[in-house]
C-alpha positions in Angstrom: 162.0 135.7 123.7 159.2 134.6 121.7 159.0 134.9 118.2 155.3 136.8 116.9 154.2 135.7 113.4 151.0 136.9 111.6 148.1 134.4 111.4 148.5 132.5 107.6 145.9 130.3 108.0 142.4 130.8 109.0 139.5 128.5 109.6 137.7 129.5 106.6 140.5 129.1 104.5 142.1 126.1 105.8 141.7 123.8 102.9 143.2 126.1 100.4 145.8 126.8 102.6 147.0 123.6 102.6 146.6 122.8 98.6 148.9 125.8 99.0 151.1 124.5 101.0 151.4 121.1 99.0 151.7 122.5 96.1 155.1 124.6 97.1 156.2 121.7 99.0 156.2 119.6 96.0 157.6 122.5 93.8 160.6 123.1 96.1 161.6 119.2 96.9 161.3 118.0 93.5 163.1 121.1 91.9 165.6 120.0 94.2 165.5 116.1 93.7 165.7 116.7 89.9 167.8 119.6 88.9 171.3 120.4 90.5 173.8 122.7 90.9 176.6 120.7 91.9 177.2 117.1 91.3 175.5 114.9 94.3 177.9 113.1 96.6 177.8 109.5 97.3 178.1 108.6 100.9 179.4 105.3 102.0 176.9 103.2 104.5 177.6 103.0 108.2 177.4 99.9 109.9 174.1 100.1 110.5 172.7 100.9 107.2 174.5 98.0 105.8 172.9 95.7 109.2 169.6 96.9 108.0 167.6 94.9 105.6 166.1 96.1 102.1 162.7 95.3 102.7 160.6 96.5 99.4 157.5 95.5 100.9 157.7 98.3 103.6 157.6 100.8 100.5 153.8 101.2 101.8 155.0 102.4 105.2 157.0 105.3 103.0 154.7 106.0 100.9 151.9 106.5 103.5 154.0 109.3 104.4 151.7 111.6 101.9 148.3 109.9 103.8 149.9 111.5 107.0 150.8 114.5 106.0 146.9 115.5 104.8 145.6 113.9 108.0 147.8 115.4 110.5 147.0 118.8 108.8 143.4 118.2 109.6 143.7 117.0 112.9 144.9 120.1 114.4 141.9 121.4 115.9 143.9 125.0 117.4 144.0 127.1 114.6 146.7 128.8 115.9 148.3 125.8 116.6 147.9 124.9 112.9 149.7 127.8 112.1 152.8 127.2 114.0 152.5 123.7 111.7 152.6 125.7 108.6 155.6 127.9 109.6 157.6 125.2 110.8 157.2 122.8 108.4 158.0 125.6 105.3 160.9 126.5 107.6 161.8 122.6 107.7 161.3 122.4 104.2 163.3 125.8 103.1 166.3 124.7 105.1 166.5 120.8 103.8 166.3 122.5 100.1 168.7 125.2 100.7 171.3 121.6 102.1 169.8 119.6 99.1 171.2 122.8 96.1 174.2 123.5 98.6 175.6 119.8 99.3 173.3 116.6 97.2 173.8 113.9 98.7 172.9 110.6 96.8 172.3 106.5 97.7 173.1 103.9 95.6 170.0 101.8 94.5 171.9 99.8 92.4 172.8 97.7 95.2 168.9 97.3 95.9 167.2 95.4 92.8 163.7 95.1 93.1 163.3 91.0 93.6 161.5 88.6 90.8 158.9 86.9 94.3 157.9 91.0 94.9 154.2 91.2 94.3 153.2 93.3 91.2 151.3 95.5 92.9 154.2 96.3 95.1 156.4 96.4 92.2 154.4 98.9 90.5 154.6 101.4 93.5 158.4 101.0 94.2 158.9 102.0 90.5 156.5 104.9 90.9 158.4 105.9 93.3 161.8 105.5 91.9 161.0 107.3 88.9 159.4 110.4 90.2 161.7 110.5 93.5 165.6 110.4 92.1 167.7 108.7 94.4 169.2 112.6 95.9 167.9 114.3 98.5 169.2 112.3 101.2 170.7 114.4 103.9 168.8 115.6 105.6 166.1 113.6 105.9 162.5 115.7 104.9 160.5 112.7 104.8 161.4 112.3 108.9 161.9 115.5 110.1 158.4 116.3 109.0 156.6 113.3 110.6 158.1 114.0 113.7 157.8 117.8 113.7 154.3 117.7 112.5 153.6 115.1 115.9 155.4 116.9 118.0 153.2 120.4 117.6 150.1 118.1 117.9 151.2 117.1 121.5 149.9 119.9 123.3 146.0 119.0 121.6 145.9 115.3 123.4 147.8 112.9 124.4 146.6 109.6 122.0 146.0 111.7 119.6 149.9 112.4 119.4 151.1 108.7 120.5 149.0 108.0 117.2 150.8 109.8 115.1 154.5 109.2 117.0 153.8 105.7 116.4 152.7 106.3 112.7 155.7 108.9 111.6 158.3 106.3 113.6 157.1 103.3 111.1 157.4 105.7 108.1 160.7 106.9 109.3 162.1 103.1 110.2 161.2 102.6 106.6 163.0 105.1 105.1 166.2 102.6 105.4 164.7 99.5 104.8 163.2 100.8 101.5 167.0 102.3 101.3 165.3 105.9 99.9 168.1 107.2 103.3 170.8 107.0 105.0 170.6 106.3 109.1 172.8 109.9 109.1 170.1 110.8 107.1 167.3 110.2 109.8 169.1 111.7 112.9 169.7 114.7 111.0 166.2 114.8 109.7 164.8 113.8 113.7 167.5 116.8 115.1 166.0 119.2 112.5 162.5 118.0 113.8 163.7 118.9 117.6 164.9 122.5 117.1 161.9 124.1 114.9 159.6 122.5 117.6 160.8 124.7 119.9 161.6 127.4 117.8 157.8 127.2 116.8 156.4 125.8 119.8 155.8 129.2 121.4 155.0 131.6 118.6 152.8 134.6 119.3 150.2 136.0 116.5 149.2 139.0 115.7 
């Protein structure tokens, strides 16, 4: 059975609706990242996140992950298609908070110093991000599930157009360990969170 939604977002409105829809975003995570109920838990690293490498440089890759997010938005060209967007990324987002108050998880960047040779550039926009991002809000994974629920609605409007962004939101993912911001239990979680609002969302009806 398909889900029917009202329509949220209409052409003439689309670029409020999405200052709108950053602007919650933002509230919710950071809310989240910065003020908890219960005490986050530190989770030990698998195998593989201790296999992969801290790589500060790739810090671009994450942080691109804000680029992406406004230029997916505007490359839906279906409105009603960018309305599906909207209501599962909010979904997306609302279950990763309700996890983030419920169980905080937490990674330990002590064991990842920022190293003297790191470009001061570089430098500047790890610290940015350490400082307004607090090492919580690890599982699951919002920074993936997004990217690849965001690419995975825009596969119906073309294929390179999709590939594109598959191939963009995989790099920002990948780094999401090497800048160790996540755990890899982080990013299936956030990639299997991805899977089932696509097609929860995939064949919404509007009124």
């Amino acid at each position: 059975m398909r889900i029917r939604l009202p329509i949220l977002v209409h052409k003439e409105h689309r670029l409020l609706a999405g200052l709108l829809l950053f602007a919650v975003a933002a509230v919710l995570y950071l809310t989240s990242n910065h003020f908890h109920i219960f005490r986050p838990q530190l989770l030990p690293l698998s195998r593989i996140d201790a296999a992969v490498p801290f790589v500060p440089q790739t810090v671009w890759l994450y942080v691109s992950e804000y680029l992406y997010g406004v230029v997916i938005y505007w490359s839906y060209r279906d409105i009603l298609n960018l309305n599906r967007f909207v209501y599962a990324i909010f979904s997306l987002l609302v279950t990763c908070v309700v996890v983030f108050w419920l169980w905080p998880t937490t990674i330990s960047r002590e064991l990842f110093p920022l190293p003297e040779n790191l470009s001061p550039v570089t430098c500047l926009v790890f610290t940015a991000l350490r400082r307004a991002d607090s090492p919580t809000n690890c599982f699951p994974s919002f920074h993936v599930g997004s990217v690849y629920l965001s690419c995975f609605l825009l596969s119906s409007e073309g294929r390179w157009k999709f590939l594109f962004f598959l191939v963009w939101g995989t790099a920002i993912s990948l780094s999401t360990l090497t800048v160790k911001q996540h755990y890899f239990v982080d990013v299936v979680s956030g990639f299997g969170l991805a899977v089932i609002f696509y097609y929860v969302f995939r064949r919404a009806r509007f009124a």
